[in-house]
N, C-alpha and C positions, 0 to 999 in steps of 0.2 A: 522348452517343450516339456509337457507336464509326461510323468514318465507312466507306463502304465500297470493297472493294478496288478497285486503280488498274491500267488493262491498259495493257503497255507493248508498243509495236507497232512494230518496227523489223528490217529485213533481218542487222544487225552485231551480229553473237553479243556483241562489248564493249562496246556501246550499252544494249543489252540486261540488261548486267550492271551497268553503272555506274548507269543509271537504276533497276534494281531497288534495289541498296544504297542509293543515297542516300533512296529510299522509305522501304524498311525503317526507317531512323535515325530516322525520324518517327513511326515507331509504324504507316505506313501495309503492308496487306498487297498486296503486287506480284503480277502475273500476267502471264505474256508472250506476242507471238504474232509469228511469222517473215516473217509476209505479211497483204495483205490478206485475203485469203480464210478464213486461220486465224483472224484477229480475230474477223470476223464470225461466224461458227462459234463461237467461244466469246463473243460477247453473244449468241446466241440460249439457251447454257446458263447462264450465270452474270450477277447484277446485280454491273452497275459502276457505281461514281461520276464515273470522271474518267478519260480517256483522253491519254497520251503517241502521238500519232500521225507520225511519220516519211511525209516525203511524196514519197521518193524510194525506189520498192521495185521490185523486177521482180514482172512481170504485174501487180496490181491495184493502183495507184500509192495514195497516201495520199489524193488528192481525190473518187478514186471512194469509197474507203472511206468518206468523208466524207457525201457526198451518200448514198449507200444507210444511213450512219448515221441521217441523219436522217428516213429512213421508217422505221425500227423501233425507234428509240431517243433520240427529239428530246429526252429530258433529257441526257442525259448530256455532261460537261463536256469539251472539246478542247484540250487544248494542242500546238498543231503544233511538229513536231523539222523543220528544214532544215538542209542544208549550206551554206547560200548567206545573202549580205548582205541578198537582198529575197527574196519568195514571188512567181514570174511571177505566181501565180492567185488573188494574194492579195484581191482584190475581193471574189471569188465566195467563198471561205472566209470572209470574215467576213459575208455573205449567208447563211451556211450555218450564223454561230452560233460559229464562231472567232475568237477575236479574242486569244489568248496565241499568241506565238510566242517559241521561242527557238532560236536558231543554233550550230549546231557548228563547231568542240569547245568545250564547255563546261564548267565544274567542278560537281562535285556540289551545291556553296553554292550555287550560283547555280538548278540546278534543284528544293533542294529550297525554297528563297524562292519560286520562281514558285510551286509545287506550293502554298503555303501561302497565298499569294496568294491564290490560285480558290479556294481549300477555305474562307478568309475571307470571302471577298465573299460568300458564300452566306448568311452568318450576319449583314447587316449587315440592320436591320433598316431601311427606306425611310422612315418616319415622323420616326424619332429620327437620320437624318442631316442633319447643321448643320455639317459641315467641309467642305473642297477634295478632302480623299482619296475620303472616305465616296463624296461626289457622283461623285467619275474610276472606283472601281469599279462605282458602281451602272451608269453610264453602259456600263461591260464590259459587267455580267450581262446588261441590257436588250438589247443588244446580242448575246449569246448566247443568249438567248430570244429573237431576231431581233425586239424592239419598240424597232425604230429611230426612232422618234418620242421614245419617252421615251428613249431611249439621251441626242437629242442635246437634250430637254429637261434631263437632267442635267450635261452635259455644261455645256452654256449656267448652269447654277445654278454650276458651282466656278468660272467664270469670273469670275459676279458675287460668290462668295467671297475670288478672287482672282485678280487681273486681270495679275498681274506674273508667272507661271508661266506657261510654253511647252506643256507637257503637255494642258492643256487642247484650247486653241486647236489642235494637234496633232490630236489627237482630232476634234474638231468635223469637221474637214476631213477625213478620214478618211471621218468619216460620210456627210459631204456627196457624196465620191467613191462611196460605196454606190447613194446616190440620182442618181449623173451627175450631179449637180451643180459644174460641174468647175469653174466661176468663183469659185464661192461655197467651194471647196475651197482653190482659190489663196490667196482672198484668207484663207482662217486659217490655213495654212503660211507666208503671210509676213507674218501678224500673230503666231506661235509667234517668227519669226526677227529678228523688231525687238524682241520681248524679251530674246531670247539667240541673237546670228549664228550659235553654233556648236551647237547644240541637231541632232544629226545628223539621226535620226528626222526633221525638217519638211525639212532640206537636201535629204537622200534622195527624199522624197514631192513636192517642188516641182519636183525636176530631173527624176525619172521621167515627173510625171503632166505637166507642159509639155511634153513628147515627142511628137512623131506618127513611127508610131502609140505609143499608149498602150502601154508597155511594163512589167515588173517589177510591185513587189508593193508594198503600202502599209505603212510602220513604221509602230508605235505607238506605242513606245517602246524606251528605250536597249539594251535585253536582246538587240533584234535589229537593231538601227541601229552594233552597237559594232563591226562587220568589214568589209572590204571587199566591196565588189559583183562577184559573178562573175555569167556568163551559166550557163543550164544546158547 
C-alpha cells in the first residue's frame, strides 16, 4: 500500500527543500507549508500520513499547530523539527502524541531514518512482538495515540527483555514525567545512567527535570540529545 503524502511545515525556504528531497528519495510524496496557518489550511484539503513540524515559526508557532492538530486530525503522525538541544514544551508535545524529535541542522540520513522509523512502527504488528526494539517502538506508537498506560506497559516489557540498555529505562522516565511523576522519573534516568554514565538523552533529562522550576524539554533519544543546549 502506497503510504501517504508527508507535509513539511517549516518558516526556512532550505528546510523546506532538504526535507522535501530526502522524502522524495524514499519513494515518499512531499508537500510544503510556510507557517502555521498554511498547514492547517492544507489538512482540511489534503490526507496526510505524517507530519514534519518546525516548532519555531512567526505567528502561529509549531505547538499551537500541534494542539489544534489534534482536534481535527488525532491520526496523524508528528515528527517535531527544533533548533535547540531540548523542546521548553516538550512535556506537553508528547501529551499531545509527539514523541519523534530531531534537532537542526541535521543530514538528510538522518531524517530520512527517522521518517522510516514512524512509517515502521505502524506496521509492527503488537501480538507477534517478542524483541527489545519491537516493545521501544510499540511503547512510541502508544504513546502517540496518547495510551500512556500501555506506552509504559511496553516499555516495562523491553526492559524485562533487556535489562542492560539505557534506552528503555530512558523512556520509562519520560513517561513517568508525562504523569508528574517526577520521583519515579528520577529514579529510571539514573537507572538509564548506571547502565551507561554517558548515555546523553537521561544526563540531559536528570539535569533539567531536578531543576526548580522545571525547565527544558524531555530527550528521548540520541537523534535529539546529540548538540548542545541552548535557551530559546
Amino acid at each position: 500500500m502506497k503510504e501517504k503524502p508527508v507535509l513539511v511545515v517549516d518558516d526556512e525556504k532550505n528546510i523546506r527543500l532538504t526535507l522535501s528531497q530526502a522524502l522524495e528519495s524514499l519513494g515518499l510524496e512531499a508537500d510544503t507549508a510556510t507557517d502555521g496557518q498554511e498547514a492547517l489550511d492544507k489538512l482540511t484539503k489534503k490526507e496526510f500520513g505524517l507530519i514534519l513540524l518546525d516548532l519555531k515559526m512567526p505567528g502561529m508557532d509549531g505547538m499551537e499547530v500541534l494542539r489544534r492538530l489534534r482536534t481535527i486530525r488525532p491520526d496523524i503522525r508528528v515528527i517535531i523539527i527544533t533548533a535547540y538541544g531540548t523542546v521548553e514544551s516538550a512535556v506537553e508535545a508528547i501529551k499531545l502524541g509527539a514523541v519523534d524529535f530531531i534537532q537542526k541542522p541535521f543530514a538528510p540520513e538522518e531524517i530520512r531514518k527517522l521518517v522510516s522509523q514512524v512509517l515502521d512502527r505502524e506496521k509492527i504488528e503488537e501480538q507477534k512482538a517478542v524483541d527489545y526494539t519491537s516493545h521501544i517502538e510499540l511503547a512510541k506508537r502508544c504513546a502517540t495515540d496518547r495510551h500512556f498506560d500501555a506506552a509504559v506497559e511496553h516499555a516495562r516489557k523491553a526492559i524485562s527483555l533487556d535489562h542492560t540498555r539505557p534506552e528503555a529505562f530512558n523512556l520509562l522516565g519520560a513517561l513517568m514525567e508525562v504523569r508528574h511523576n517526577f520521583l519515579e522519573a528520577h529514579k529510571y534516568y539514573r537507572a538509564a545512567l548506571e547502565l551507561d554514565p554517558t548515555y546523553k538523552p537521561a544526563i540531559d533529562n536528570l539535569s533539567r527535570s531536578t531543576k526548580w522550576p522545571r525547565g527544558g524539554g524531555i530527550v528521548l533519544d540520541q537523534t535529539l540529545g546529540k548538540g548542545k543546549n541552548k535557551k530559546e
